[in-house]
C-alpha positions, -999 to +999 in steps of 0.1 A: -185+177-058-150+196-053-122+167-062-085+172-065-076+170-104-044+165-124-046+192-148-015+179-168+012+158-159+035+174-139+053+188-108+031+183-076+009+223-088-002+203-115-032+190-086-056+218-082-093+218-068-120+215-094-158+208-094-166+174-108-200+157-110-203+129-087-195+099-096-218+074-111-222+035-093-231+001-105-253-022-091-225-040-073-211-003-061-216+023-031-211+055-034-193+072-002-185+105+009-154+106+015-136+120+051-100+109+043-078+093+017-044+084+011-018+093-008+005+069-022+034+064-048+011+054-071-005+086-068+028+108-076+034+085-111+003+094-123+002+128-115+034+125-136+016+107-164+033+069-160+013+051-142-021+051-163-054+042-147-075+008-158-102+011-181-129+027-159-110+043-137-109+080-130-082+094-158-078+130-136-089+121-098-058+100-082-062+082-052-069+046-042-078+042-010-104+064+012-125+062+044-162+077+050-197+069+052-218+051+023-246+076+013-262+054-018-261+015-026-262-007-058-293-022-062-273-055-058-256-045-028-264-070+002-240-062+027-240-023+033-263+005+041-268+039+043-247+057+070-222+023+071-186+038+080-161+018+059-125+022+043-124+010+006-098+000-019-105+019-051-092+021-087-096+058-089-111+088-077-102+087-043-092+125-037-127+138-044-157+142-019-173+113-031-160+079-047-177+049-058-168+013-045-174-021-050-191-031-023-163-065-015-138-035-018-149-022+015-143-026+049-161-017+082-140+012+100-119-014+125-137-007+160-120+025+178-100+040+148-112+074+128-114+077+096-084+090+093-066+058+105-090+037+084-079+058+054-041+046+057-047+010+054-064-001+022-038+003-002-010-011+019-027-040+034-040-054+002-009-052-009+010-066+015-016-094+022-012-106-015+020-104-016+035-112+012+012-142+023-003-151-009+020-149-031+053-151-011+034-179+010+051-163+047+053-186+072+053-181+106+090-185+121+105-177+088+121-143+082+107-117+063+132-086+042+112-053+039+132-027+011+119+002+023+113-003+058+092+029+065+072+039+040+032+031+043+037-007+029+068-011+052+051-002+081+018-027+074+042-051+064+063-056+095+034-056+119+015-079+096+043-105+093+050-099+131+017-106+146+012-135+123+041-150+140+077-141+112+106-124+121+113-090+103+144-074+092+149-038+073+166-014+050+158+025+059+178+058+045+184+069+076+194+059+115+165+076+127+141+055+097+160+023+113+149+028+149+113+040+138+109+005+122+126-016+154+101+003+174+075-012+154+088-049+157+115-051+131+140-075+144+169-059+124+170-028+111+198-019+083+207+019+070+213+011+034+238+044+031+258+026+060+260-009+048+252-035+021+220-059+033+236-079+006+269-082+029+252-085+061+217-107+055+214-147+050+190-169+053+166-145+040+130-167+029+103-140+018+116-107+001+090-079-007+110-055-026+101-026-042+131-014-053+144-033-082+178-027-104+208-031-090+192-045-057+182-079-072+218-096-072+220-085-035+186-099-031+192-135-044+225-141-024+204-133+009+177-155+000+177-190+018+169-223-003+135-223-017+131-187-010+107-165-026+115-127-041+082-104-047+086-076-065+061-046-065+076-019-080+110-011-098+121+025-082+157+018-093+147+004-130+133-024-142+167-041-160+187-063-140+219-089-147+217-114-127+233-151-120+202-177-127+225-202-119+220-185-082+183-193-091+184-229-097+210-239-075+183-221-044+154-231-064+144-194-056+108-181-068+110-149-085+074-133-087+057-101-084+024-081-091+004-050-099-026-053-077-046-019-094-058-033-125-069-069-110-104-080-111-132-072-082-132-111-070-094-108-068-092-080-049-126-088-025-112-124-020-080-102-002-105-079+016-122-112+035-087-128+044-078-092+059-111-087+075-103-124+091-071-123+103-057-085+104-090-067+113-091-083+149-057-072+153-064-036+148-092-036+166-069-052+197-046-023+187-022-056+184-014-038+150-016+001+148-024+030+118+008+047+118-001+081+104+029+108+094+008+139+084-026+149+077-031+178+047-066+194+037-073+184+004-066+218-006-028+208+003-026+179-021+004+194-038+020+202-005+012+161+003+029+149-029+064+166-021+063+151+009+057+117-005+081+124-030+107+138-008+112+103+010+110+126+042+079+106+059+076+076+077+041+058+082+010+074+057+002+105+043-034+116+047-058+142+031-093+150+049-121+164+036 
């Protein structure tokens, strides 16, 4: 199979096209060939060699999330078929023809969208599902902050927390970032170069932040009493000073996670809460793909500037 390989860590020409075999599948697995997959941040750090994969995972193929049809199933496989269209959350592998799954990784293709669609909502949905609702525990009618308001998790994040009944505010880079995300249901929307959230916000109960460093003080001043502060990445470092006094005295919950490395049953048990409550909503179209550009594979360099550049808003998609 032709596959998209980091040849060394590197600058975004480090991914070239190479011939792989295809992959081998457990019993538990299906194997699928593939007709889109995302690109996402975690992507870029391991092209750049810090982010490495999980034992078993593929060390040279990036990508974790794809779309397509399942050509071969595990012999324990109980729920899928041959010729089954679904979108999977993977460990590895994902910008190749073919990728193996576990089969409670995968999803049906939600009725009406292509695979192109289907391919831009495994990595941020899990994500945002465990985060947001499981471990932030978001209510509906409280209020919701999104650092980072239109990238790929921003965007499932405010339509998730939306249509499960929260209020939404922002930060964006840019004006035009800001009314992109207001057009998809933020309530408030805040340009970070403009103004301080940290002068602006209160009340604040769930935080999904994905920012880090110098943004945490600002964070815990927004938060209301008893609020909760996820973290899921650190793009503005991972050392912080902060006031725990400001901790106690809100009994705020500081938590966060890495969702790649978790077990199959983890990540399934998120793929049956989506399937429950977010799947009928994209279906309904109550909750839309938002799709920035599509590359051929053989553009996967071109695909990681872009992602790197901060330019986009919604996914970035390769097809096969």
């Amino acid at each position: 199979m032709k596959a998209i390989v980091i040849t060394q860590p590197g600058v975004p020409d480090v991914l070239q096209i190479a011939e792989r075999p295809q992959p081998a599948f457990a019993a538990d697995e299906v194997l699928i060939k593939v007709a889109a997959a995302g690109v996402n941040r975690p992507d870029v750090f391991q092209r750049k060699g810090n982010y490495p994969p999980p034992a078993g995972a593929s060390a040279d193929i990036p990508g974790l999330e794809i779309a397509g049809t399942i050509v071969e199933v595990g012999a324990a496989v109980t729920r899928w078929k041959v010729g089954d269209k679904v979108c999977a959350l993977v460990s590895g592998g994902g910008y190749a023809e073919y990728c193996n799954a576990p089969e409670g990784q995968c999803l049906p293709v939600p009725d009406g969208l292509s695979f192109i669609e289907a391919a831009s909502l495994p990595e941020t949905f899990f994500t945002v599902w465990s985060n947001v609702f499981d471990r932030g525990r978001l209510k509906p009618g409280e209020t919701l902050l999104v650092h980072g308001g239109s990238s790929g998790i921003g965007v499932a994040a405010i339509q998730m927390a939306k249509a499960m009944g929260s209020k939404v505010v922002i930060t964006a880079g840019s004006d035009n970032k800001c009314k992109f995300c207001l057009d998809l249901g933020a309530g408030q929307a805040i340009n970070y170069k403009k103004e301080n959230f940290a002068d602006t916000l209160t009340g604040i109960d769930v935080i999904l932040d994905m920012i880090g460093g110098d943004y945490t003080p600002g964070n815990l001043k927004v938060m209301a009493d008893e609020g909760r502060l996820v973290l899921i990445n650190t793009m503005k470092g991972k050392d912080v000073n902060v006031d725990l006094s400001v901790v106690m005295r809100k009994r705020l919950t500081i938590t966060g996670s890495m969702l790649r490395a978790r077990e199959v049953a983890f990540k399934a048990a998120i793929a049956r809460n989506l399937e429950e409550h977010i799947w009928p909503l994209l279906a309904s179209g109550q909750i839309k793909p938002v799709i920035n550009s599509v590359f051929p594979v053989s553009e996967a360099a071109d695909a990681h500037r872009l992602m790197e550049s901060g330019g986009h808003m919604g996914k970035i998609i390769l097809i096969f």
